[in-house]
N, CA, C and O atoms as a MOPAC input file, in Angstrom:
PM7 MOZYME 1SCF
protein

 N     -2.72000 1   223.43300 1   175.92100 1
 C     -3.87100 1   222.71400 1   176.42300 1
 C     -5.13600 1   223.51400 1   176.10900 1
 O     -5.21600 1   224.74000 1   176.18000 1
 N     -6.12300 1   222.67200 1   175.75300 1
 C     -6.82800 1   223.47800 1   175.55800 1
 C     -7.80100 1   223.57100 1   176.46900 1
 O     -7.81800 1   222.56200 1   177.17300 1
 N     -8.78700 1   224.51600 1   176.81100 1
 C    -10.18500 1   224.68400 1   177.85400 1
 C    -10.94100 1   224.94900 1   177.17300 1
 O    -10.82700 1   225.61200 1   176.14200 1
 N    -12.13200 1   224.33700 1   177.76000 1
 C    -13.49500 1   223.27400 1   177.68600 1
 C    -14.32100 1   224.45800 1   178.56100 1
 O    -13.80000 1   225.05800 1   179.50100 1
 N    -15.78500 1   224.70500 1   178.05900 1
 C    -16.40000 1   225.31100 1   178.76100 1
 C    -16.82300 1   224.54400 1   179.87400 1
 O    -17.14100 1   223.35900 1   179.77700 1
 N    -16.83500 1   225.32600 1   181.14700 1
 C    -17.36600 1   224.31400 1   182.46300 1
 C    -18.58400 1   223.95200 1   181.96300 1
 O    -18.86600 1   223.07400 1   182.77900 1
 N    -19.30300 1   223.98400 1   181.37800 1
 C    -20.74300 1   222.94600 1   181.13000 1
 C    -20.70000 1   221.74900 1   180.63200 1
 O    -21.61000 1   220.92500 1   180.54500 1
 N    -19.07900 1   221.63900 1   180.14600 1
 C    -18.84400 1   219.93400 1   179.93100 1
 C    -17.79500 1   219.21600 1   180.95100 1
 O    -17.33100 1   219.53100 1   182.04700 1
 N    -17.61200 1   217.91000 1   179.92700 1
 C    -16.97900 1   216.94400 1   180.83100 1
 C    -15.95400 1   216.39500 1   180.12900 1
 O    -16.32800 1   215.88800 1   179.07100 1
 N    -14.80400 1   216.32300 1   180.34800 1
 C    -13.35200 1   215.91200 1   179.82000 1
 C    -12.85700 1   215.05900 1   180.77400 1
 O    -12.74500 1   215.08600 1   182.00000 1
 N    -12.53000 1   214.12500 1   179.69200 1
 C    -11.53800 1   213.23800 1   180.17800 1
 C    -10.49700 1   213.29400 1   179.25300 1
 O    -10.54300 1   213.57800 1   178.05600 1
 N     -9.12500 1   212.84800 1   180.27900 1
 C     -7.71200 1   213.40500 1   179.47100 1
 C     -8.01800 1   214.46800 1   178.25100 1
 O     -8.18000 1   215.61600 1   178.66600 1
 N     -8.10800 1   214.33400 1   177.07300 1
 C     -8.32800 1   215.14800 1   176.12800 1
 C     -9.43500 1   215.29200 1   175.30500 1
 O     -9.66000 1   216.13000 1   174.43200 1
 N    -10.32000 1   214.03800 1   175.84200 1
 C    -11.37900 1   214.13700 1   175.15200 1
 C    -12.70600 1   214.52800 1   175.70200 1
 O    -12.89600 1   214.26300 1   176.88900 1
 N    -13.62300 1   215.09500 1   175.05600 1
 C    -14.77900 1   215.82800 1   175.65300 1
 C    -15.84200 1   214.87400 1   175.49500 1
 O    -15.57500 1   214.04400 1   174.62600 1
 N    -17.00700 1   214.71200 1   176.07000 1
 C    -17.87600 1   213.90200 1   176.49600 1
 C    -18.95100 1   214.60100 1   175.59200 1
 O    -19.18700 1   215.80700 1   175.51500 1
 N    -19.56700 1   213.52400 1   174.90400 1
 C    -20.70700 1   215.09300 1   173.73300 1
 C    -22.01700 1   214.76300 1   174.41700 1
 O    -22.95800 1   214.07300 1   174.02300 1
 N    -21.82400 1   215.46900 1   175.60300 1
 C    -23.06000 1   216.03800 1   177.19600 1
 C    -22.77000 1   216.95100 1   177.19000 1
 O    -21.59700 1   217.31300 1   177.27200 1
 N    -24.07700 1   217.91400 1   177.05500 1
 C    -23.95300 1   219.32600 1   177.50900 1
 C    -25.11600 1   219.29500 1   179.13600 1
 O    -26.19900 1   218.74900 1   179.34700 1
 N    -24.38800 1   219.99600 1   179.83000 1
 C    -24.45400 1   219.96700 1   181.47300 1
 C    -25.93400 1   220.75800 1   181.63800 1
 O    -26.77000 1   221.02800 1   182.50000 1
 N    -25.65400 1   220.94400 1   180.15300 1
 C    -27.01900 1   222.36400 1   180.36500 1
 C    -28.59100 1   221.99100 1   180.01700 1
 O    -29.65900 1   222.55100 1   180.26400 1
 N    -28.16200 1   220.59200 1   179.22100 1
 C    -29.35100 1   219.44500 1   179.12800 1
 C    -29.80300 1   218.74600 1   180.12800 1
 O    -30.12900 1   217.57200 1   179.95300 1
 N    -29.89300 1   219.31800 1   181.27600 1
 C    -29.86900 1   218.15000 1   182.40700 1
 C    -30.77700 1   218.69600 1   183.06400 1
 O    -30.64000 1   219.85800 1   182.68400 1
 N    -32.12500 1   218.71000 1   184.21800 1
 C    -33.01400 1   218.96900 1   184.61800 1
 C    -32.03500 1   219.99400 1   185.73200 1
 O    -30.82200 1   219.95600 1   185.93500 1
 N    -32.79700 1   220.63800 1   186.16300 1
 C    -32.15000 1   221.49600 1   187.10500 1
 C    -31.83900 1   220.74400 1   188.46700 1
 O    -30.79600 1   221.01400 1   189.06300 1
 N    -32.79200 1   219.73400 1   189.00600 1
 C    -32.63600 1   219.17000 1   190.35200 1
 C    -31.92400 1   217.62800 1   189.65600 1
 O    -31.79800 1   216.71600 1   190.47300 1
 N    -31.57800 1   217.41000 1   188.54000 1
 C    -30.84300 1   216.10900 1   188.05500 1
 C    -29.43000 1   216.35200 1   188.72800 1
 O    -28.92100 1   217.45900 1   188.90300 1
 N    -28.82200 1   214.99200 1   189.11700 1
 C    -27.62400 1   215.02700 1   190.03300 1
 C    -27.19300 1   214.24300 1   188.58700 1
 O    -27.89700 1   213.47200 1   187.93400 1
 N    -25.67200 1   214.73700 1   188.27200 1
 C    -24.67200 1   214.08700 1   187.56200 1
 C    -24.44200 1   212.52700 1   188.49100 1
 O    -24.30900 1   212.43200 1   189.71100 1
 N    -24.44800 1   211.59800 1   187.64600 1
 C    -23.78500 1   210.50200 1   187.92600 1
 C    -22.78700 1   209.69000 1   186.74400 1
 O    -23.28200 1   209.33600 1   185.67400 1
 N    -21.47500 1   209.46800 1   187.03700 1
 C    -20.46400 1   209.21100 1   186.66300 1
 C    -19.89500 1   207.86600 1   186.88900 1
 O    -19.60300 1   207.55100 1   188.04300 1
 N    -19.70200 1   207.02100 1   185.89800 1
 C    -19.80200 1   205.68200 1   185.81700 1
 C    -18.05800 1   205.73000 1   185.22400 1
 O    -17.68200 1   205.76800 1   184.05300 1
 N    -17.15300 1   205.71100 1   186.58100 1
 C    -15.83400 1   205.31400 1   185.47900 1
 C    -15.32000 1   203.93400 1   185.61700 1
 O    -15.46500 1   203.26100 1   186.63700 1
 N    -14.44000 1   203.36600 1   184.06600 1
 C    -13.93100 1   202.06900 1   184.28600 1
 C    -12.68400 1   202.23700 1   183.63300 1
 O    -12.54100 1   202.55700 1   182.45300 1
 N    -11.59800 1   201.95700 1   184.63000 1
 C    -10.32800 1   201.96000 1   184.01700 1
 C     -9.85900 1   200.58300 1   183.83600 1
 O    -10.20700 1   199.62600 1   184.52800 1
 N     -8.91900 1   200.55500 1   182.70100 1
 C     -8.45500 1   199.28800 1   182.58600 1
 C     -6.89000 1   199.58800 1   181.57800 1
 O     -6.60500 1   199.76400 1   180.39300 1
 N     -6.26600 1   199.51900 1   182.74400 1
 C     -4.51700 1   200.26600 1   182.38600 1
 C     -5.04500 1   201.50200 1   181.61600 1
 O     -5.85100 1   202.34800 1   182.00400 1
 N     -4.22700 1   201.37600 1   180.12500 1
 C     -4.59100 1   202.75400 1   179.91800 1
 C     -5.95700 1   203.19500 1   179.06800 1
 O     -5.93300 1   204.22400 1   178.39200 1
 N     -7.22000 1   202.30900 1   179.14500 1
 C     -8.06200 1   203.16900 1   178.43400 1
 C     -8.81000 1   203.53200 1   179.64300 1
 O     -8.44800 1   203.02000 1   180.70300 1
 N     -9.91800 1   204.43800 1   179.63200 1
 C    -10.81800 1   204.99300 1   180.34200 1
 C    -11.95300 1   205.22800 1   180.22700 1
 O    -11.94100 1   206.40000 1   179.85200 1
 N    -13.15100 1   204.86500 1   180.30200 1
 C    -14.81500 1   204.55800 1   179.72000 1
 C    -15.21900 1   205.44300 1   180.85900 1
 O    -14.92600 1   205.36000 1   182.05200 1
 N    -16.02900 1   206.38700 1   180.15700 1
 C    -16.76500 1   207.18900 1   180.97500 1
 C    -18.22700 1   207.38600 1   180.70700 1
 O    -18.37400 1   207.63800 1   179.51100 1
 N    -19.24500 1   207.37200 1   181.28700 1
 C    -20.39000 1   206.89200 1   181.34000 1
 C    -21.22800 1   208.44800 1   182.10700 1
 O    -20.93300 1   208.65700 1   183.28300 1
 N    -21.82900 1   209.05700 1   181.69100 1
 C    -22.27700 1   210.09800 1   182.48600 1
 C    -24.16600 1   209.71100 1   182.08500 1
 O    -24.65500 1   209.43600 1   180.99000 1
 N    -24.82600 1   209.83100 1   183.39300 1
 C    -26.25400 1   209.49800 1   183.73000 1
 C    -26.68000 1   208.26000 1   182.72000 1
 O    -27.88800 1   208.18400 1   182.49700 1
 N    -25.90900 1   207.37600 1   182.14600 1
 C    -26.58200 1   206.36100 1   181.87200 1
 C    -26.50400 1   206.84400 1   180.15300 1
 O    -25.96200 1   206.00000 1   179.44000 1
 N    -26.83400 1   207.70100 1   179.67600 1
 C    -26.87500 1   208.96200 1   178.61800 1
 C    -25.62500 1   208.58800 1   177.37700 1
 O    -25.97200 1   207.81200 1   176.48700 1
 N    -24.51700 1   209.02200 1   177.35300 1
 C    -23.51800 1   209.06800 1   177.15800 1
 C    -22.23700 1   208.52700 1   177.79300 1
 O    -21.99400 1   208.53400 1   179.00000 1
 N    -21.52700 1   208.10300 1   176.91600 1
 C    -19.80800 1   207.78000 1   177.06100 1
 C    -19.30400 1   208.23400 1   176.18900 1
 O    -19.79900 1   208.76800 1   175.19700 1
 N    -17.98500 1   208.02700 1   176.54000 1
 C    -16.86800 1   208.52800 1   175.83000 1
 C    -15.56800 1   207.34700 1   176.41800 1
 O    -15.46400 1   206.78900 1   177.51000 1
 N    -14.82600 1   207.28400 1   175.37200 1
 C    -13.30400 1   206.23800 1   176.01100 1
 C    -12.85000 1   207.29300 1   175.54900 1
 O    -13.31700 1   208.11600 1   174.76100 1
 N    -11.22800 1   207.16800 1   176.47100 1
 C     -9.96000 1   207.93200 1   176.08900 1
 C     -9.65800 1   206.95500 1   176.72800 1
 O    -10.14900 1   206.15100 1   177.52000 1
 N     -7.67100 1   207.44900 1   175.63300 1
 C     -6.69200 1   206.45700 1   176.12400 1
 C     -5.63400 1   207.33500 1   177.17400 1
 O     -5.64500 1   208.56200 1   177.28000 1
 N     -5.02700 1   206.71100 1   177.67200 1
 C     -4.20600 1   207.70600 1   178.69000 1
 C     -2.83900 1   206.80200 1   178.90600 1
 O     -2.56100 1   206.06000 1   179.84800 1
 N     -2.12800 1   207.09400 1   177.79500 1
 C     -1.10600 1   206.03200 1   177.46700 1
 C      0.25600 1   206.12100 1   178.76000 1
 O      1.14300 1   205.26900 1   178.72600 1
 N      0.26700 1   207.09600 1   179.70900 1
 C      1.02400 1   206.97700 1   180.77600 1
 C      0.79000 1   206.77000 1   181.98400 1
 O      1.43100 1   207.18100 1   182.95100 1
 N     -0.38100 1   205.95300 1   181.95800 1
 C     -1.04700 1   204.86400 1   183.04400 1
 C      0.00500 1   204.51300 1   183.79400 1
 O     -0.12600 1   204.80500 1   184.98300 1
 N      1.11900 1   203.92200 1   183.46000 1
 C      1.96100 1   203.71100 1   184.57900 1
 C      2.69400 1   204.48300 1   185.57300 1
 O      2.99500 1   204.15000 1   186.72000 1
 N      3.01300 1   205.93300 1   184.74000 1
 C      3.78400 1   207.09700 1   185.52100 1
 C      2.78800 1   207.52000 1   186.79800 1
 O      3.16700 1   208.22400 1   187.73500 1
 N      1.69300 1   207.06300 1   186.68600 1
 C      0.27500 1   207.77900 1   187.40000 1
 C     -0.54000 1   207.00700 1   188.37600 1
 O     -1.70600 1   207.35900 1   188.19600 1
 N     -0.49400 1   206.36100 1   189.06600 1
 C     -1.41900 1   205.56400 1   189.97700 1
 C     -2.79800 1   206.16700 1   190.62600 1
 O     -3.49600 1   205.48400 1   191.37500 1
 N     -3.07000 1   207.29900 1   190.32300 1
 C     -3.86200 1   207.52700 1   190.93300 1
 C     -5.12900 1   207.97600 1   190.23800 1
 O     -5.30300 1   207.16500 1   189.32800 1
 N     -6.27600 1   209.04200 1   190.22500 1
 C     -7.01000 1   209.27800 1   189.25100 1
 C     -7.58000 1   210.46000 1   190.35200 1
 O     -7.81700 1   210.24100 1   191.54000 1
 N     -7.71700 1   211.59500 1   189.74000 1
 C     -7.86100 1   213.23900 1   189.50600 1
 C     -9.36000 1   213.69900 1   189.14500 1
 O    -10.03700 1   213.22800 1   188.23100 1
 N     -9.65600 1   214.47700 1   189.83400 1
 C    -10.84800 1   214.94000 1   189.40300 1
 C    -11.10900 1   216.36400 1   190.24300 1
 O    -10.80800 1   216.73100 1   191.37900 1
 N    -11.92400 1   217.07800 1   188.95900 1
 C    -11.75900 1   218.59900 1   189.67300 1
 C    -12.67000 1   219.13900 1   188.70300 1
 O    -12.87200 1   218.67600 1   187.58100 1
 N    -13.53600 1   220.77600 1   189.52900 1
 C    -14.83500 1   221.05600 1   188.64700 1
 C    -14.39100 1   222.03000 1   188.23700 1
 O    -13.16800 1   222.15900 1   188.28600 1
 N    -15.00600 1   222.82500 1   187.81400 1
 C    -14.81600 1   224.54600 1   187.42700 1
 C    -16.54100 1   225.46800 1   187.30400 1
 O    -17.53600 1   225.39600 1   186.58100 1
 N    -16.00500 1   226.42800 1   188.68700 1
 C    -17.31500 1   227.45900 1   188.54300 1
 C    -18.04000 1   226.92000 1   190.22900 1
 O    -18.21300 1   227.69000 1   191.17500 1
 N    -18.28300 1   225.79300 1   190.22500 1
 C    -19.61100 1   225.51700 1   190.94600 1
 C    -18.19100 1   224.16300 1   192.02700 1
 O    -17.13100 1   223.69200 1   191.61700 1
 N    -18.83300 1   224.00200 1   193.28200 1
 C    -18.36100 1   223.30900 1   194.09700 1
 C    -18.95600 1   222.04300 1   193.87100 1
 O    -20.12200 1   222.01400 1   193.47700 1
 N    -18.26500 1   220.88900 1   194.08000 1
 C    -18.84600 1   219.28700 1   193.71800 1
 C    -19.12800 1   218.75500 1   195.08000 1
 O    -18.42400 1   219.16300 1   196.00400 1
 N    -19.87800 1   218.07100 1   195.26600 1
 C    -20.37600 1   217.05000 1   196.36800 1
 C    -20.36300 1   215.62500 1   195.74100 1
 O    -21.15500 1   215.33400 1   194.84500 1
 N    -19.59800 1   214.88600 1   196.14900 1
 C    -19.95600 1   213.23800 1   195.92400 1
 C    -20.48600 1   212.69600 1   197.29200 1
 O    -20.12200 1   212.79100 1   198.46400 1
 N    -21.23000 1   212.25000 1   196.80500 1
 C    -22.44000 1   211.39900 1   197.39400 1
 C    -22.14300 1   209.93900 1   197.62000 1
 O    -22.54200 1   209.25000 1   198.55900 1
 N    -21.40800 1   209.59200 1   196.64900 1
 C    -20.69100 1   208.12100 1   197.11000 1
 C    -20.02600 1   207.72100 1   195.92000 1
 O    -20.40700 1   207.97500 1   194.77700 1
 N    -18.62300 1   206.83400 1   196.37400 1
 C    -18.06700 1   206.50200 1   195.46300 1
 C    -17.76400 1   204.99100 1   196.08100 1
 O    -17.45000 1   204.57900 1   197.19800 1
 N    -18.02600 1   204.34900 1   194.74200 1
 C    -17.51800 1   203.20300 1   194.90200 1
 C    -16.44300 1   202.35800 1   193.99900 1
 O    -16.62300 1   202.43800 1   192.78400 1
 N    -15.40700 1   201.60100 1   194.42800 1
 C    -14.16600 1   201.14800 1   193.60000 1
 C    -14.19200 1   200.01600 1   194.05700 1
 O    -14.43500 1   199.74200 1   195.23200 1
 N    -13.84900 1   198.94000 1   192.84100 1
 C    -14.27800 1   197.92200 1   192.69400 1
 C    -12.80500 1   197.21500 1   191.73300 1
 O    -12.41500 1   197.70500 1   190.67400 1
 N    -12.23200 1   196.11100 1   192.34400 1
 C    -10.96900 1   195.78700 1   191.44300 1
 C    -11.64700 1   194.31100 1   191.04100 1
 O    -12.35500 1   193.50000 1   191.63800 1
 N    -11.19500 1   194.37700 1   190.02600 1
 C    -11.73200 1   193.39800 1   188.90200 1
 C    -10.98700 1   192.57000 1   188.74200 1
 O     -9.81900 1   192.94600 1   188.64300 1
 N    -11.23200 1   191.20400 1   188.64700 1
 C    -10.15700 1   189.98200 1   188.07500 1
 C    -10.26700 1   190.17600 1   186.29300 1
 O    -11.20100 1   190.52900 1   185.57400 1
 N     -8.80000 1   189.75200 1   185.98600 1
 C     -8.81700 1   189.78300 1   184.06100 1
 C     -9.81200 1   188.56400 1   183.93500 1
 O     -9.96900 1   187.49300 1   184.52100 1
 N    -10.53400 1   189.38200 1   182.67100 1
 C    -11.32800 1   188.56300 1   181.82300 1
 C    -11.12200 1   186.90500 1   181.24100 1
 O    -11.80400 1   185.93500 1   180.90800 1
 N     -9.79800 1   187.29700 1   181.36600 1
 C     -9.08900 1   186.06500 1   180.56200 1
 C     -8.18900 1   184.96600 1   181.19500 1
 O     -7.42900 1   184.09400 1   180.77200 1
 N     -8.62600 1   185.40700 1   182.39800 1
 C     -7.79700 1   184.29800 1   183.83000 1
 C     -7.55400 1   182.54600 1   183.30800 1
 O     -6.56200 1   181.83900 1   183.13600 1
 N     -9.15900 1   182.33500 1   183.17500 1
 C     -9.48000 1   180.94700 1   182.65100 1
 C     -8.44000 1   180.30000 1   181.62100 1
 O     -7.84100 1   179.23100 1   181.73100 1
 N     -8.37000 1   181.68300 1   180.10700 1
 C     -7.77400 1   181.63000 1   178.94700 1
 C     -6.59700 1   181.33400 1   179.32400 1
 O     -6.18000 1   180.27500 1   178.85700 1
 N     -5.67400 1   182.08000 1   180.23600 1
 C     -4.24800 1   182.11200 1   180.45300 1
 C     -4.05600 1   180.46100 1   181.09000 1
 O     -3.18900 1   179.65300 1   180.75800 1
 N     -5.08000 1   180.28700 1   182.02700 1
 C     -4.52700 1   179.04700 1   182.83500 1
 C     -4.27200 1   177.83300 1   181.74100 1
 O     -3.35200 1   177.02200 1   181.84300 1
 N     -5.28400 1   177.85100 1   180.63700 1
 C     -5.78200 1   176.77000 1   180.09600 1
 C     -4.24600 1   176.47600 1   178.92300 1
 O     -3.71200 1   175.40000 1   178.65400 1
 N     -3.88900 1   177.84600 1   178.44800 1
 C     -2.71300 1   177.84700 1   177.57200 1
 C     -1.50300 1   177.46000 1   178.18100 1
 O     -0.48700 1   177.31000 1   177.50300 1
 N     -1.52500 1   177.25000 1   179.64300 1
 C     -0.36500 1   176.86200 1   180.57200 1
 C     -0.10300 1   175.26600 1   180.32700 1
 O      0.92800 1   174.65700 1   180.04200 1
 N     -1.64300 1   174.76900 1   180.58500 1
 C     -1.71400 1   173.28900 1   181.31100 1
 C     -1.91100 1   172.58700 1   179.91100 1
 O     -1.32900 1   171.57100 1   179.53200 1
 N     -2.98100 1   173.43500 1   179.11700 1
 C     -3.07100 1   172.31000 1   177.58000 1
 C     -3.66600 1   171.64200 1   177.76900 1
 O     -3.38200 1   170.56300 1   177.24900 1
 N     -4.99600 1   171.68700 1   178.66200 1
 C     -5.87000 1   171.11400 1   178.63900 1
 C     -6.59500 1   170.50100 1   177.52100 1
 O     -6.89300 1   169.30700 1   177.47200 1
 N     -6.86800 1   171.39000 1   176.61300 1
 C     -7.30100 1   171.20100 1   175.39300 1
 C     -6.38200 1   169.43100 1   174.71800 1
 O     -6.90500 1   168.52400 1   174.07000 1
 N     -5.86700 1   169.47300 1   174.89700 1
 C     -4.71400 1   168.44600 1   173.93800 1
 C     -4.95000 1   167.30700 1   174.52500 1
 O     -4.90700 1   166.95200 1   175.70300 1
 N     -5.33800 1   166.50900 1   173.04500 1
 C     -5.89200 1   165.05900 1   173.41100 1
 C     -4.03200 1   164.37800 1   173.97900 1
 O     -2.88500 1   164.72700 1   173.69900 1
 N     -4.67100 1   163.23600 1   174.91100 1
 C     -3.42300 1   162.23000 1   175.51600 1
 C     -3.17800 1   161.60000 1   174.15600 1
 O     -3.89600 1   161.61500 1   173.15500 1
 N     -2.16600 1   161.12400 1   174.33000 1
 C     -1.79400 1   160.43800 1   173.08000 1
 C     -1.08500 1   159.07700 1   173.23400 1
 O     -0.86800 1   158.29700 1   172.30700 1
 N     -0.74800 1   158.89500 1   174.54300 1
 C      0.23800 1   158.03200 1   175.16200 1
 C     -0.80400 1   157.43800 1   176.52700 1
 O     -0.35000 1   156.64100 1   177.34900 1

């Protein structure tokens, strides 16, 4: 495994191209994550993202987070479960709406 200087930000294996050290001194990190099974979109101050995939999404239910050097304070977190995009799509391929009567 490899280590990442604490002035960045990793997810699973990939590094976020934010350096911590670009950031105003009284600037608070804010962290925008969106999971969706196994990819992971990470969003830091609006600034930068990065996706990683995290292909054993299922062995794992939960989601991890941890600093190095300096103690973290969250200020608030919020989680939010999402309906699929494609709800509509699925129903419509059921019923066949689309398909003229013929009879």
């Amino acid at each position: 495994m490899r280590y990442w200087p604490p002035s960045g930000i990793v997810c699973s294996k990939t590094k976020a191209p934010i350096s911590l050290a670009d950031l105003a001194a009284d600037e608070d990190v804010e962290l925008r994550i969106f999971i969706d099974k196994y990819l992971v979109e990470l969003f830091v101050n609006g600034r930068q993202g990065l996706l990683a995939a995290y292909p054993e999404y299922r062995a794992h239910s939960g989601v991890d987070a941890f600093t190095v050097g300096e103690p973290t304070l969250l200020k608030k977190v919020e989680i939010w479960k999402l309906r699929p995009a494609n709800d509509g799509f699925c129903e419509a391929q059921k019923s066949r709406i689309w398909e003229p009567k013929t009879k």
